[in-house]
Phi, psi and omega in degrees: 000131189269136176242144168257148158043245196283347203277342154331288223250359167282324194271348195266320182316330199256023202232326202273180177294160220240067193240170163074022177270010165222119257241137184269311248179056185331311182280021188256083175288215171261040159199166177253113199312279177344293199283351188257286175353281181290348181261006176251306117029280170258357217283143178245334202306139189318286162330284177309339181293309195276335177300322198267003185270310185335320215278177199258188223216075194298321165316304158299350181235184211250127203291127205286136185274129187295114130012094160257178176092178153327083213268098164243030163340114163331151155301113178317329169269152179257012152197153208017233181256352174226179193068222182270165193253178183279138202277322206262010146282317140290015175244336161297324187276324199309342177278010171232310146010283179296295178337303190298322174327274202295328180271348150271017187256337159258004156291304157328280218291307162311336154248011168248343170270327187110342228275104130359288187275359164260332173313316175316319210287275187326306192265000162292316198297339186280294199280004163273331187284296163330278178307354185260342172081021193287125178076035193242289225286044177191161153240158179299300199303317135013268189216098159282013164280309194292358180271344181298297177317332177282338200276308202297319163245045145281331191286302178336304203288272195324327178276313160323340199238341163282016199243288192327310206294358205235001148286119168294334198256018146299145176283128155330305182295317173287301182331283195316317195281306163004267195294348131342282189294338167294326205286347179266334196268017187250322173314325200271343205266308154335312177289346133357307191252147194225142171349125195084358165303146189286315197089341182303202156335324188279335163291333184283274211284013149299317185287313183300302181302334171280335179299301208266345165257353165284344168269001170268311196280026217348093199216096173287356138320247189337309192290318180310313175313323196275330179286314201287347162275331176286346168250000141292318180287316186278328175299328172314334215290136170280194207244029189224323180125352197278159159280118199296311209295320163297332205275358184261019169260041145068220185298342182277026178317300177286346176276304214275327196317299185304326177263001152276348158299287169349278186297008190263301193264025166258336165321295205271018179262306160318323182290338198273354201258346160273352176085013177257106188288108169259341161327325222235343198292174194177103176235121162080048159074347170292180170195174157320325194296334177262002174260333180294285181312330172296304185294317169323285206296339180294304212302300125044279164206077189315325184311355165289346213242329173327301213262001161246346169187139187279337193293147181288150174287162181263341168070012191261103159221100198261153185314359199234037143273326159251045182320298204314315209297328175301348174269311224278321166318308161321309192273316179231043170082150205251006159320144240300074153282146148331131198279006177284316174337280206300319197267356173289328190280354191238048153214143172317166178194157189214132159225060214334317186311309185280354185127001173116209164276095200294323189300349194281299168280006171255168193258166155201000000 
């Protein structure tokens, strides 16, 4: 049976097994805090070594002031989804940048030091924005950058606070209101979207930010939306590994291949922190594993990217393009990943959006 447009993935949601619809364990971040804690702690590993002397400091840097007014954010492109980008778009997000900075430079700091006082640092800067009503203030129809901009630092906000949450000796009164205000501006962000929507990356990273606050927040909404987009997304996967709905972006192909990935596997790192393997889902014969190894091997060897699109790849790829891949290793090991992969992984790599300097937070 053929579904048009959206109602494929309306019909596939209620089709599938029917596991992950309640968030177990509200205090299950994507690590186990306690256990991250002592292996950072002692850890001699090179890497984990250069990670934790790299991180920044929420305590050392000012606390960034919520954004007021309106959020009408520039097109990231200066015209249609590809080609050059707009310079007045970065200069609008950056004060949401900075945001992602400090408050994951003191959650890092909170589990790779212990320190209190930067996590206290991480959830003020989180609860100035909360009172201030910060990533509420727009519609798509408006600005879909700023709408963009919200999914992205939400996912930032969330993975953070699922970390702040399992320090007891935070004030209360802020952790509640926090977490509130994600759950409300991750509700408002979701609502957005409507039928005929493309489904891409941008479907992925609603979904990453309602997966880590609907499991801070038990808001069993929110979580569910995030499993049930992740198993959407893995249906897409081609007999090739690609994301279809990525490969039609002209030179950024292989770039988008990769950044739909990032919210795909801290999804299912969450999921897995719920006791849900999703790593493992498998749809139309696929897994996650074959869109991770497909984005290596492009990267690699663009001419894989040929038969989705004649334009050359752009080829710009810095270590916190495969960040994400230190959570999928940690679990099963780096046997035949690509080797762009592999050698991307044996340097610290920082992403605000996934959580920061990611070797801090992937086991190793």
């Amino acid at each position: 049976m053929k579904f048009p447009g959206s109602l494929f993935f309306f019909a596939l949601a209620f089709a599938l097994p029917a596991f992950g619809q309640h968030v177990t364990d509200p205090h299950a971040s994507v690590v186990s805090v306690a256990s991250r804690q002592a292996t950072l702690i002692s850890t001699t590993d090179p890497v984990l070594r250069a990670a934790i002397q790299s991180l920044h400091s929420c305590l050392a840097t000012p606390l960034v002031a919520a954004p007021t007014g309106r959020m009408n954010i520039p097109r990231h492109y200066l015209n249609g989804s590809n080609g050059p980008t707009n310079p007045e778009e970065a200069a609008a997000t950056r004060i949401y940048s900075m945001f992602e900075g400090r408050i994951t430079a003191g959650m890092n700091q909170y589990l790779a030091t212990g320190s209190h006082a930067e996590s206290a640092c991480a959830l003020a800067q989180l609860d100035a924005w909360a009172q201030a009503g910060a990533l509420l203030n727009y519609d798509r129809a408006e600005s879909s950058q700023a709408w963009f901009q919200v999914e992205w630092t939400l996912s930032s906000a969330g993975i953070t606070d699922s970390v702040l949450v399992n320090d007891a000796t935070l004030d209360a009164a802020q952790q509640k209101r926090v977490t509130a205000w994600l759950d409300t501006a991750s509700q408002k962000d979701i609502s957005f979207e409507k039928p005929g929507d493309s489904g891409n990356n941008h479907h992925d990273w609603r979904a990453l930010a309602a997966t880590a606050i609907g499991i801070t927040a038990s808001d069993d909404k929110l979580y569910r939306f995030g499993i049930d987009t992740y198993k959407e997304s893995i249906a897409t996967i081609d007999s090739n590994g690609a994301f279809p709905r990525e490969m039609i972006r002209h030179e950024n192909a292989t770039h988008y291949q990769g950044f739909a990935l990032q919210p795909l596997v801290l999804i299912a790192q969450f999921a897995a922190r719920q006791g849900i393997d999703l790593y493992s889902y498998n749809a139309n014969g696929h897994t996650i594993r074959d869109a991770i190894v497909f984005f290596g091997r492009a990267v690699e060897d663009p001419s894989l990217i040929k038969p989705y699109t004649a334009d050359p790849q752009s080829g710009r790829f810095g270590p916190g393009d495969f960040a994400e891949f230190a959570f999928y290793t940690a679990r099963f090991g780096d046997d035949g990943l690509p080797p762009a992969i592999l050698n991307a992984l044996k340097q610290p790599a920082t992403d605000t959006r996934i959580g920061g300097t990611i070797a801090i937070l992937a086991a190793h």
